[in-house]
Short mmCIF file of the C-alpha atoms (twelve columns), coordinates in Angstrom:
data_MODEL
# 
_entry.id   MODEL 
# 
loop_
_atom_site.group_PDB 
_atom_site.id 
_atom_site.type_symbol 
_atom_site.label_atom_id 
_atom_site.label_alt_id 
_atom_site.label_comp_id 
_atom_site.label_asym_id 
_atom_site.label_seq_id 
_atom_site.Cartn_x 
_atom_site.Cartn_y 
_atom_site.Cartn_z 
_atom_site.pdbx_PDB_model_num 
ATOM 1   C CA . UNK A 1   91.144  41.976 154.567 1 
ATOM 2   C CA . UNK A 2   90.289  43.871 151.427 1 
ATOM 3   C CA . UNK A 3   93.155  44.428 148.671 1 
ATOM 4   C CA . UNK A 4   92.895  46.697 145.499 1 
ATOM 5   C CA . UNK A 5   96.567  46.587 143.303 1 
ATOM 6   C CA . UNK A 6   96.829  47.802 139.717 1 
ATOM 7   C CA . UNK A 7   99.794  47.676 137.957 1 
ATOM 8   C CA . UNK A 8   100.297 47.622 133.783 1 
ATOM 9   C CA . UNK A 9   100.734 51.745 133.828 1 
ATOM 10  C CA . UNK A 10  103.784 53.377 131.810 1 
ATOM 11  C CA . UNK A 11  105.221 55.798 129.515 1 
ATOM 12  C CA . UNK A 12  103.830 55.770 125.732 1 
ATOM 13  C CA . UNK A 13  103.559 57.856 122.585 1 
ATOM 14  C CA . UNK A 14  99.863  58.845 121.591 1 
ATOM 15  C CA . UNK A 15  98.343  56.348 119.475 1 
ATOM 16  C CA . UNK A 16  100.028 53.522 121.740 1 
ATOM 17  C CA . UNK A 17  98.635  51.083 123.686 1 
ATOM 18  C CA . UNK A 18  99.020  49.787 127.289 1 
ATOM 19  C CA . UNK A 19  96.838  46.971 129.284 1 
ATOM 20  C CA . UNK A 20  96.074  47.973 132.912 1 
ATOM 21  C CA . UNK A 21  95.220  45.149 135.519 1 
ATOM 22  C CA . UNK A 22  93.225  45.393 138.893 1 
ATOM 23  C CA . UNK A 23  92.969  42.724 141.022 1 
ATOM 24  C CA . UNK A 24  90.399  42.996 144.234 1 
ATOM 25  C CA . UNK A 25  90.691  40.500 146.683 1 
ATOM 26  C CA . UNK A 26  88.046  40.603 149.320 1 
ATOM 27  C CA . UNK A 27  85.928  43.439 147.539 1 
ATOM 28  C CA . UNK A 28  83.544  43.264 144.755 1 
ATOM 29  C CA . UNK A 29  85.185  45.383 141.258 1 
ATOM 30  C CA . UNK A 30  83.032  48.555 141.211 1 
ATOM 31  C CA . UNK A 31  85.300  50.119 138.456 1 
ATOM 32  C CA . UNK A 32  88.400  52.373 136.406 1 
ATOM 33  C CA . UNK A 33  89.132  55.489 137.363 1 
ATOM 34  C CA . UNK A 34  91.173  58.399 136.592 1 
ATOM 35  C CA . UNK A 35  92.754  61.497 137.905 1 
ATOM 36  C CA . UNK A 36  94.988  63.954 136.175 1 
ATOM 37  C CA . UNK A 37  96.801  66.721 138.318 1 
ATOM 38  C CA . UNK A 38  94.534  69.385 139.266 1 
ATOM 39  C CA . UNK A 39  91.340  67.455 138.226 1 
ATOM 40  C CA . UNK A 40  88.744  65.543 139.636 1 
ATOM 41  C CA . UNK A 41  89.132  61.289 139.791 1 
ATOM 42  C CA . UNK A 42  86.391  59.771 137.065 1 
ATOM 43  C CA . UNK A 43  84.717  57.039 135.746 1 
ATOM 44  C CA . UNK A 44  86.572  55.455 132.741 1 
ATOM 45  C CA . UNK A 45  84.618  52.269 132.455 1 
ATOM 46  C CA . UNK A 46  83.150  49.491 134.387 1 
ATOM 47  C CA . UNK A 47  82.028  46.245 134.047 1 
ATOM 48  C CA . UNK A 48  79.064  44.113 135.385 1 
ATOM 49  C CA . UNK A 49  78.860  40.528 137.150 1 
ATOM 50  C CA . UNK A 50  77.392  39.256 134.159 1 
ATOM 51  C CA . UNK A 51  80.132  40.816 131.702 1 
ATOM 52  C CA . UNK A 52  78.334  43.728 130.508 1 
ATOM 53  C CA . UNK A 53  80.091  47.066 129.810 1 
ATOM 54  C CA . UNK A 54  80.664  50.816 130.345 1 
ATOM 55  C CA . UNK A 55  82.470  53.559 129.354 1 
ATOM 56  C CA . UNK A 56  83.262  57.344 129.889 1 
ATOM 57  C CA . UNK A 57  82.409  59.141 126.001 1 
ATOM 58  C CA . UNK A 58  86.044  60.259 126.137 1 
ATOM 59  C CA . UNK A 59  87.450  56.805 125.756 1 
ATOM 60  C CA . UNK A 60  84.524  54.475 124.073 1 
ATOM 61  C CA . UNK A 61  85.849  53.030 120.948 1 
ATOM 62  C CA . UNK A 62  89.699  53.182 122.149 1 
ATOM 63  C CA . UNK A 63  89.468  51.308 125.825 1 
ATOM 64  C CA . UNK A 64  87.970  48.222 126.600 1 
ATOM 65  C CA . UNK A 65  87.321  46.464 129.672 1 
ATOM 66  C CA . UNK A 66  87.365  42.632 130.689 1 
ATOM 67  C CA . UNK A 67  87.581  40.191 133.504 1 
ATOM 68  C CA . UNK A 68  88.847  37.238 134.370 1 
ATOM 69  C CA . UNK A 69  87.168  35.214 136.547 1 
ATOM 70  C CA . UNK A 70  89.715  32.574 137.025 1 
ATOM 71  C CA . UNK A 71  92.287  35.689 138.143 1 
ATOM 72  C CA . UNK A 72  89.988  37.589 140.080 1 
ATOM 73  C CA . UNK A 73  91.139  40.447 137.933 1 
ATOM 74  C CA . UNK A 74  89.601  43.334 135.782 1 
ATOM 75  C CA . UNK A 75  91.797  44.256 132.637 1 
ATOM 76  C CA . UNK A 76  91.492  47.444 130.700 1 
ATOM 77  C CA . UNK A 77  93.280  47.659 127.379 1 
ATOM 78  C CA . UNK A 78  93.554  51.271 126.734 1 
ATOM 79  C CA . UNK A 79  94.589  51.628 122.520 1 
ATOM 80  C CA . UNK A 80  94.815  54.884 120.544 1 
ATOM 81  C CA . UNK A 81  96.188  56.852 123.449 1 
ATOM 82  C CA . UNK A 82  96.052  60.216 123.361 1 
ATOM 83  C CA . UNK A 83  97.855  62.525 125.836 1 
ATOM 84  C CA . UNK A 84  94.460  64.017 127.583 1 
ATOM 85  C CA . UNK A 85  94.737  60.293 128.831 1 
ATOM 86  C CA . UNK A 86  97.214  61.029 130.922 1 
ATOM 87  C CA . UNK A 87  96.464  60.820 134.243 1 
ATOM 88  C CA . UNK A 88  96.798  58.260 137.597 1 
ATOM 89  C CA . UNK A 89  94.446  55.393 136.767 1 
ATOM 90  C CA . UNK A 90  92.555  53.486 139.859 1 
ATOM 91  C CA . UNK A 91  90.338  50.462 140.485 1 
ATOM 92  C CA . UNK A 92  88.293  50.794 143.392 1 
ATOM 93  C CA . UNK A 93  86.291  48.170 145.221 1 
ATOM 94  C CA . UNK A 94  83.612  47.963 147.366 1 
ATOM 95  C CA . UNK A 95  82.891  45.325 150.389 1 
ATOM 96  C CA . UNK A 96  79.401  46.221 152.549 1 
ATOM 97  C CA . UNK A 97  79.342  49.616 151.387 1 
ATOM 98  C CA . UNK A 98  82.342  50.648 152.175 1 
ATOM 99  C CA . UNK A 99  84.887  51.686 149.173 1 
ATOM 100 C CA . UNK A 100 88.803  51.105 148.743 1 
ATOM 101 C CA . UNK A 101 91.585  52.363 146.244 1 
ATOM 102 C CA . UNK A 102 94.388  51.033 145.244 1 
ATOM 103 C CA . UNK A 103 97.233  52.995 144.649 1 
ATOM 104 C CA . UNK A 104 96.869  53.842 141.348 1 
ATOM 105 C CA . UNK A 105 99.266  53.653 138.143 1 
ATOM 106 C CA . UNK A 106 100.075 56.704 136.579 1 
ATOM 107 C CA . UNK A 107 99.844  56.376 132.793 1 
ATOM 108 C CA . UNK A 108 101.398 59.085 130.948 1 
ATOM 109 C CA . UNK A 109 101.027 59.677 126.895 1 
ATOM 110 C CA . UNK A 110 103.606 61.879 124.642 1 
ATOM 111 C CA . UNK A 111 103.038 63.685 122.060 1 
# 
């Protein structure tokens, strides 16, 4: 049975900061995503096996992504908010080919 949960979403000022986690039991982490209302859900970052990451342009230099082995969980530590951030954020994982969601976390920035 395949499980994606994130949690860690909230209510901040821009230029806060908030840590999302995603944990994915019984699927392989494919990645963060976003969607704000009205807009399409995107790529925010991602992160290999081996460690190695990636990020949407919008949020390189303020986000950064990491995993814990040990946990079975993929962090991302979202600083400098800004409101454009706001938006429902997602992990999604993938087991044979097939893809699951969790149910997101909204994350919503002031001004």
């Amino acid at each position: 049975q395949v499980q994606v949960v994130e949690s860690g979403g909230g209510l901040v000022q821009a230029g806060g900061s908030l840590r999302l986690s995603c944990t994915t039991s019984g699927a392989i982490f494919m990645g963060w995503y976003r969607q704000a209302p009205g807009k399409q859900r995107d790529l925010v970052a991602s992160i290999t096996i081996d460690g190695s990451p990636s990020y949407a342009d919008s949020v390189k230099g303020r986000f950064t992504i990491s995993r814990d082995y040990a946990q079975n969980t993929v962090y991302l530590q979202m600083n400098s908010l800004k409101p454009e951030d706001t938006a429902v954020y997602y992990c999604k994982g993938r087991r044979y080919g097939d893809d699951y969601w969790g149910q997101g976390t909204q994350v919503s920035v002031s001004s």
